[in-house]
C-alpha positions as a LaTeX table, in Angstrom:
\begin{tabular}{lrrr}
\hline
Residue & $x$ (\AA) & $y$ (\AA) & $z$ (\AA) \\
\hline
Unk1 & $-9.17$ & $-7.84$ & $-15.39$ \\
Unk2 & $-6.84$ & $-9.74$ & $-17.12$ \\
Unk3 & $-4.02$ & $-6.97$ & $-17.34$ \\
Unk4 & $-4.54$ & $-7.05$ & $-13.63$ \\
Unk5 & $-3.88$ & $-10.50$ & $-12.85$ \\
Unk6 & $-1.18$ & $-12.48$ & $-14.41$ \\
Unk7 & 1.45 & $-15.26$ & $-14.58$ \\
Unk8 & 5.16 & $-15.04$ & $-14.85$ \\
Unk9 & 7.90 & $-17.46$ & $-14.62$ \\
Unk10 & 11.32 & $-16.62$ & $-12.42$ \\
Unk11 & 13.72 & $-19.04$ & $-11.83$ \\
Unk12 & 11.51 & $-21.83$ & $-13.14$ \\
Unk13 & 9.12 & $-21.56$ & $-10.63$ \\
Unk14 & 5.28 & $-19.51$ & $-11.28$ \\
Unk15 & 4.72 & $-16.59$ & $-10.20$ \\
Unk16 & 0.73 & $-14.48$ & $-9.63$ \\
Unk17 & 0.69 & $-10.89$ & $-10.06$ \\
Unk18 & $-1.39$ & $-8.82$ & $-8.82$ \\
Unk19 & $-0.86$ & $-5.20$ & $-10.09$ \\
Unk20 & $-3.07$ & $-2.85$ & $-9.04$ \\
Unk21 & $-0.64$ & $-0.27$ & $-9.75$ \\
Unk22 & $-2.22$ & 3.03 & $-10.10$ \\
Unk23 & $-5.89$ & 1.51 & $-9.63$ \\
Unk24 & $-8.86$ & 3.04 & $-8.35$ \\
Unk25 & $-10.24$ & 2.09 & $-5.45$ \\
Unk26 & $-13.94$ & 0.79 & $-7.56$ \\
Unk27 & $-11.54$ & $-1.29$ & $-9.85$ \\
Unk28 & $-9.39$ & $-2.91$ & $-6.62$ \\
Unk29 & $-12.72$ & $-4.62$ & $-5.65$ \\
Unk30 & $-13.30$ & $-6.13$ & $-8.39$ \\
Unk31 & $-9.68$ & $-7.58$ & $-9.10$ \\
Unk32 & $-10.00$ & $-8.70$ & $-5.54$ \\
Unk33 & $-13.02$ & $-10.99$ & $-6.27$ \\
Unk34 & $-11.00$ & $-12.20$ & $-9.06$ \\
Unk35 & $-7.78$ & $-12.68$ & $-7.02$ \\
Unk36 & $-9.88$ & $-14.41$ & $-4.92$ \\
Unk37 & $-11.53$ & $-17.91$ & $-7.38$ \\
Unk38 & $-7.58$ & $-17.86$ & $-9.56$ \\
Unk39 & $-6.04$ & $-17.95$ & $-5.77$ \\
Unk40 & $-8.81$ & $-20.96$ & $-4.37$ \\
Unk41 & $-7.88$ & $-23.04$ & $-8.11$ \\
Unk42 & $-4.59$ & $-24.11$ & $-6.50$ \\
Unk43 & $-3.53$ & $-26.55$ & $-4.15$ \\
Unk44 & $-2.72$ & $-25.44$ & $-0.48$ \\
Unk45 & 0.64 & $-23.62$ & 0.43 \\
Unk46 & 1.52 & $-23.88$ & $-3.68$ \\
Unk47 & 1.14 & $-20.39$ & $-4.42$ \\
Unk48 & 3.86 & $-17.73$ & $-4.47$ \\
Unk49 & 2.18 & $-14.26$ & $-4.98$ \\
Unk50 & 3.27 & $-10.63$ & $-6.22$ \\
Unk51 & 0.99 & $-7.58$ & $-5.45$ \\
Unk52 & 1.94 & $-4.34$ & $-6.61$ \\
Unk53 & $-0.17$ & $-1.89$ & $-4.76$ \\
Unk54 & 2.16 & 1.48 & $-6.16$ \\
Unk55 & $-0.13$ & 4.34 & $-5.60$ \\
Unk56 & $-3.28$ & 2.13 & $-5.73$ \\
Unk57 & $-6.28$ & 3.77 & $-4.24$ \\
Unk58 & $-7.07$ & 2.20 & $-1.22$ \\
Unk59 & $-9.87$ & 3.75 & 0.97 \\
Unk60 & $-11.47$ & 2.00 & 4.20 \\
Unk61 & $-13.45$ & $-0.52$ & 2.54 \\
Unk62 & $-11.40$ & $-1.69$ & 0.51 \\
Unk63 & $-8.90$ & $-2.14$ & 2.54 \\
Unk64 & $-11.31$ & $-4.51$ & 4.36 \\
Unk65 & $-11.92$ & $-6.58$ & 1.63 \\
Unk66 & $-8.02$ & $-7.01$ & 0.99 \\
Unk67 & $-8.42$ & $-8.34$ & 4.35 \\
Unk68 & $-11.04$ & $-10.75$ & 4.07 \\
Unk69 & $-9.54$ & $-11.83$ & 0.89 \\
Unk70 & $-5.72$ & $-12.20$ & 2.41 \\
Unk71 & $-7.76$ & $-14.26$ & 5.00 \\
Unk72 & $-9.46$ & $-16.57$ & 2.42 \\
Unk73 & $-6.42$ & $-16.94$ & 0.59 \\
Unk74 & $-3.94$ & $-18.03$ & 2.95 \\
Unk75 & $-4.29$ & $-21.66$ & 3.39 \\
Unk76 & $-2.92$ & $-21.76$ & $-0.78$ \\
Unk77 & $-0.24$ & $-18.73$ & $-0.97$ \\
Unk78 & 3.25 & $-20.03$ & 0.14 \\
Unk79 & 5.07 & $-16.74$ & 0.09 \\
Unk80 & 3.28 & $-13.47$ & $-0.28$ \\
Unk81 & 5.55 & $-10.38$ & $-1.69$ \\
Unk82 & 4.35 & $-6.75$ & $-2.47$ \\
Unk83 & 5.66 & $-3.70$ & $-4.32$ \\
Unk84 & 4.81 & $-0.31$ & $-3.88$ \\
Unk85 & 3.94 & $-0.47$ & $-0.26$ \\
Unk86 & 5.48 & 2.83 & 0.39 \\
Unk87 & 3.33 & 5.10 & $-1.13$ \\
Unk88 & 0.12 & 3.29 & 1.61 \\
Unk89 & $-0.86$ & 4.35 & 4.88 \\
Unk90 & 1.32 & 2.08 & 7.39 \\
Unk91 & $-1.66$ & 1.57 & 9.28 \\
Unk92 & $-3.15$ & $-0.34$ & 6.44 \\
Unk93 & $-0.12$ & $-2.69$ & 5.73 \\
Unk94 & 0.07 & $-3.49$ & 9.48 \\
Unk95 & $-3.20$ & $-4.33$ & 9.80 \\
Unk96 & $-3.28$ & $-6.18$ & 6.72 \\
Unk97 & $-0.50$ & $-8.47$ & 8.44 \\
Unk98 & $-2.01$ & $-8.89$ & 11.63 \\
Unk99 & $-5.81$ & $-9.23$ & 10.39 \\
Unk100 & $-4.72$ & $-12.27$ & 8.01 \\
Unk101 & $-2.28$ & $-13.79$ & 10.31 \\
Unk102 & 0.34 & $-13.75$ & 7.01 \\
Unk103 & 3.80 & $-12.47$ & 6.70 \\
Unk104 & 3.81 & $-10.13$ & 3.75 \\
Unk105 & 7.55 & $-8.88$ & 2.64 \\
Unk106 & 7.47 & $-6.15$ & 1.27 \\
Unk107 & 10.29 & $-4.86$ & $-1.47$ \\
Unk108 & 11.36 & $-1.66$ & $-3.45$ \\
Unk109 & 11.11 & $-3.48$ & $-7.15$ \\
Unk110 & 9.72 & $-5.99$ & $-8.77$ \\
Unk111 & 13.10 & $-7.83$ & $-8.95$ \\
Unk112 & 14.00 & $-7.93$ & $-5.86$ \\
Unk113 & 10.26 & $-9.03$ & $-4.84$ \\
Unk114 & 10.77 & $-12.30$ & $-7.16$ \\
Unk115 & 13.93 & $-13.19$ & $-6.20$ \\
Unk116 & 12.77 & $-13.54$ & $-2.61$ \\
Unk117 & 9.55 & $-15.48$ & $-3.81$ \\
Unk118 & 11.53 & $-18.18$ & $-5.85$ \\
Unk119 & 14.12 & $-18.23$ & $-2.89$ \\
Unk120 & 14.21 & $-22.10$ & $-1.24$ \\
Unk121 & 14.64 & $-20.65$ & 2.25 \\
Unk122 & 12.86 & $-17.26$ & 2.47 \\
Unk123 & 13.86 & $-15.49$ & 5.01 \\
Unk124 & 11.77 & $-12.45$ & 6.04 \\
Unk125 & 14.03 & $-9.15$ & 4.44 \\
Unk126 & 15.31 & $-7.13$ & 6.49 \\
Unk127 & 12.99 & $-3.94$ & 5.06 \\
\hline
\end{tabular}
């Protein structure tokens, strides 16, 4: 799990990833419970977050528990930024967005991703 969940510094300021970059679907649940107790250690609207969810597998269910999670974790993640969101179902990103309420930007790299994050005044992108 801990290849799966990490800290990085950009800018100065801390950065979670979350890559579940090429990750089966059995092995997303479980990183998700994890996600879950590192996210809740924090103190409310402190976190900035970095999911990278290239060609992860996500079936039904877990796709709800990325829901219930994103839903648990919102009251601590400040800005939420993911990678890879191209190769998912739209129908899953959108109702990951709407079901948790959060605004989720999503980028082409990982570079581009943390810039935003770190960024004062984060204006959604215009992806």
């Amino acid at each position: 799990m801990d290849e799966r969940i990490s800290f990085v510094t950009h800018q100065g300021q801390k950065i979670m990833v979350v890559d579940l970059h090429d990750c089966p679907a059995k092995e997303i649940s479980a990183v998700l419970d994890e996600v879950q107790h590192a996210v809740a250690r924090h103190a409310r609207n402190s976190l900035l977050t970095l999911g990278d969810v290239t060609n992860a597998h996500i079936d039904r269910e877990v796709a709800m528990r990325i829901k219930e999670v994103l839903v648990l974790d919102r009251p601590y993640v400040k800005r939420s930024a993911w990678i890879g969101s191209g190769t998912q179902p739209k129908v899953f990103l959108d109702n990951f967005k709407t079901f948790s309420q959060r605004h989720i930007a999503y980028f082409d790299t990982r570079e581009e991703a943390m810039d935003w994050l770190v960024k004062e005044d984060s204006a959604s992108p215009s992806k």
